[in-house]
C-alpha positions as CSV (number, residue, x, y, z in Angstrom):
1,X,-15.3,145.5,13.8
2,X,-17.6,143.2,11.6
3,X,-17.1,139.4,12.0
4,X,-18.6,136.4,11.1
5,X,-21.6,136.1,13.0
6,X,-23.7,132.6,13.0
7,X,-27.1,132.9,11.4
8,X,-28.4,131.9,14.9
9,X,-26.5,133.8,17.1
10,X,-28.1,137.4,14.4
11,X,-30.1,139.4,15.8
12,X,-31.1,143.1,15.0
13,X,-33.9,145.3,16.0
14,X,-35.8,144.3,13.0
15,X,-38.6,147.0,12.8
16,X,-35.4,149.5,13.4
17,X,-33.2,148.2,11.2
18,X,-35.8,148.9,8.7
19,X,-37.6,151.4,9.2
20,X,-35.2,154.0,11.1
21,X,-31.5,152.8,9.9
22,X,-32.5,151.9,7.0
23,X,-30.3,148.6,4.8
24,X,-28.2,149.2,1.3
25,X,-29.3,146.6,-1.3
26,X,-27.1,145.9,-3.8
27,X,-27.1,143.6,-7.3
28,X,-24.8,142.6,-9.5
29,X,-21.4,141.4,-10.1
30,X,-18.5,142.9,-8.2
31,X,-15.6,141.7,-10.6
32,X,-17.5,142.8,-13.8
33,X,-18.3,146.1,-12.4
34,X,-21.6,145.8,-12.9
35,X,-24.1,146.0,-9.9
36,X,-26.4,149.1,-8.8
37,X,-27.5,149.9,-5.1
38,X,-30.0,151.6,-3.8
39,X,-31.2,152.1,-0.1
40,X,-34.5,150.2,1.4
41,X,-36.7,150.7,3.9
42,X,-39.6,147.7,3.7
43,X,-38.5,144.0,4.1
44,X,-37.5,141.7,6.9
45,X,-35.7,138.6,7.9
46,X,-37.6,135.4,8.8
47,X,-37.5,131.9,8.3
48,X,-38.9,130.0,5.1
49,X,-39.2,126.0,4.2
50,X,-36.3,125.7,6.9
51,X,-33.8,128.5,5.4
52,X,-33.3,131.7,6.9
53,X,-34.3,134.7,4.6
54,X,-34.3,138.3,4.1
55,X,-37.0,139.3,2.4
56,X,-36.5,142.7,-0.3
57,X,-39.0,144.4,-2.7
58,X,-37.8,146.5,-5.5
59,X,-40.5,148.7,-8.0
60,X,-40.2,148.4,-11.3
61,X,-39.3,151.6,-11.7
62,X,-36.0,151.1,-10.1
63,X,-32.5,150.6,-11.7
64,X,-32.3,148.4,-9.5
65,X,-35.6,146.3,-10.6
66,X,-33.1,145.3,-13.6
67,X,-30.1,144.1,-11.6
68,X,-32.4,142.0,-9.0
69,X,-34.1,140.2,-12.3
70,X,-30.8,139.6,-14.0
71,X,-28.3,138.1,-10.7
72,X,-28.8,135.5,-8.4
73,X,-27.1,137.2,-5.3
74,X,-28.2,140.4,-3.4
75,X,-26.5,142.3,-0.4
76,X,-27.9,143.9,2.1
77,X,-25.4,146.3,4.4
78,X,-26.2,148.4,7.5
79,X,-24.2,151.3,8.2
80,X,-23.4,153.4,11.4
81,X,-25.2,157.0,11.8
82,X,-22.7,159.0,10.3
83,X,-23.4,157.7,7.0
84,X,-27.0,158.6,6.6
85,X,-26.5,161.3,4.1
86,X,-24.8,159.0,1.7
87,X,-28.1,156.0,2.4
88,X,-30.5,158.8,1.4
89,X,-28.6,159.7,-1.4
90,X,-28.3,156.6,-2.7
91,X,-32.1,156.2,-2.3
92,X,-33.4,159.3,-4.2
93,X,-30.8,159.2,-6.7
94,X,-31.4,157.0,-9.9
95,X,-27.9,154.6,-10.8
96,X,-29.0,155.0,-14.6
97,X,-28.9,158.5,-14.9
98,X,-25.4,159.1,-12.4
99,X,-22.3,157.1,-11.1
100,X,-24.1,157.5,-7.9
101,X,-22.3,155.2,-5.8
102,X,-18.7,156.5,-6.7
103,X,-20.4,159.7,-5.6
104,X,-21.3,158.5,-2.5
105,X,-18.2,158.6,-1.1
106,X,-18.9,154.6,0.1
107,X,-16.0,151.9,-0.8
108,X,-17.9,148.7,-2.6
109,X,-16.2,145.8,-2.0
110,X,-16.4,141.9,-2.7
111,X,-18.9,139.5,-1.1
112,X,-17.3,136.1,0.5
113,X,-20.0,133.8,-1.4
114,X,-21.5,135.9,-3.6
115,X,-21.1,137.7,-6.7
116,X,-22.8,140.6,-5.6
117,X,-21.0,143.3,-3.7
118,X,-21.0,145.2,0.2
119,X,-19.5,148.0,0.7
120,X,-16.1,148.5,3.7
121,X,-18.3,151.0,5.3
122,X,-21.0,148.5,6.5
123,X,-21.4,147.1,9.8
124,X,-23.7,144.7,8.8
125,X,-23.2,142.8,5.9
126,X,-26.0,140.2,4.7
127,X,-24.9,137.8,1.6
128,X,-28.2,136.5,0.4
129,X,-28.8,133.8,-2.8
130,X,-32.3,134.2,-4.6
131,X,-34.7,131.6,-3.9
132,X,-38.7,133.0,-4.6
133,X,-39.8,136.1,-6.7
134,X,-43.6,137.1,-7.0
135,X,-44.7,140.3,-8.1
136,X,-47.8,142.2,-5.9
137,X,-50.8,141.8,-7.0
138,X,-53.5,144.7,-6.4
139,X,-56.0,142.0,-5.7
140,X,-54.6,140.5,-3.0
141,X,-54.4,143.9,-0.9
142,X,-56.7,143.7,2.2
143,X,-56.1,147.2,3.7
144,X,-57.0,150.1,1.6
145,X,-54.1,152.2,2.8
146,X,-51.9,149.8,1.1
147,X,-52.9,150.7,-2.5
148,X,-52.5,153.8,-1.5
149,X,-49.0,153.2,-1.4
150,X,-49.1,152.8,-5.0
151,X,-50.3,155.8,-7.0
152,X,-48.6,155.2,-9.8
153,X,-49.4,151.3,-9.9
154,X,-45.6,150.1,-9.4
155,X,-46.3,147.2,-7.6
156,X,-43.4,146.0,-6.3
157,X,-41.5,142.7,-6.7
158,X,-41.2,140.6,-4.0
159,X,-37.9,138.5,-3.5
160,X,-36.8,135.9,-0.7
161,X,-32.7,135.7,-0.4
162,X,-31.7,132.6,1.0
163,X,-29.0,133.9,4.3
164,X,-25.9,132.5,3.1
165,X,-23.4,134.9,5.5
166,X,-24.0,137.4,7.8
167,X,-21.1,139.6,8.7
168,X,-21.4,142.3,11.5
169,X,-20.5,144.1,14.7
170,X,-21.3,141.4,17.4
171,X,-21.9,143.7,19.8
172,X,-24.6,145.4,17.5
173,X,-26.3,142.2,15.9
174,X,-25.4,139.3,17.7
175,X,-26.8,137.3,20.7
């Protein structure tokens, strides 16, 4: 059952949560209809000039690159298991070309604060407001396996989301 859980009291296994479970970012603007998800797998969640933060990147090659540029708000959701067919379809499918998330079987809903949907599925349920943007820059790598991320040179943009709610399963991601 997801409740409010105070930004102090959150906790996740964060190197999980990413890497294995994987989070659903999504952009936009619930009552107009228009927002795009897609699912992420690099990020975090720290603490910057006092706020707390999740931190996203999105290519430029991504539908959703156009969403995160336009809207101040992002979601980020966690799912249980089960639904781990629908997280990789919604990251390997492209929102432009396909109503991918009607497809996905996954019920978007309205945010508390922001404009920016979650979905009823989630059990985690992150509202964030933007606060920093900075695109990579090649220069700046220091390890060569990280350009090697990038054969096609789609450096990805970096953005910090201000925490504004966190909603979750307390037994899952709260201390």
């Amino acid at each position: 059952m997801r409740t409010i859980i105070d930004i102090h009291s959150f906790t996740a296994r964060v190197f999980y949560i990413w890497d294995k479970t994987w989070l659903l970012l999504t952009c936009g603007n619930y009552k107009s209809g228009e927002y795009n998800s897609m699912t992420v797998a690099w990020g975090g969640f720290g603490n910057m000039w006092n706020f707390p933060l999740a931190l996203i990147v999105v290519r430029p090659t991504r539908y959703t690159y156009e969403f995160i540029n336009k809207y101040e708000s992002f979601t980020l959701c966690a799912f249980p298991e089960r639904f781990r067919n629908e997280l990789n379809f919604l990251g390997t499918v492209s929102g432009r070309d396909r109503k991918k998330i009607t497809e996905s079987k996954l019920t978007p809903a309205p945010s508390f604060l922001v404009p920016s949907p979650g979905f009823e599925e989630a059990d985690l349920w992150i509202e964030c407001e933007k606060m920093y943007w900075q695109d990579f820059n090649p220069e700046h790598f220091l390890m060569p396996e990280v350009e090697s991320r990038y054969p096609d040179k789609d450096y990805h943009r970096m953005v910090f989301g201000k925490i504004i709610r966190v909603m979750g399963d307390k037994k899952k991601y709260a201390s």
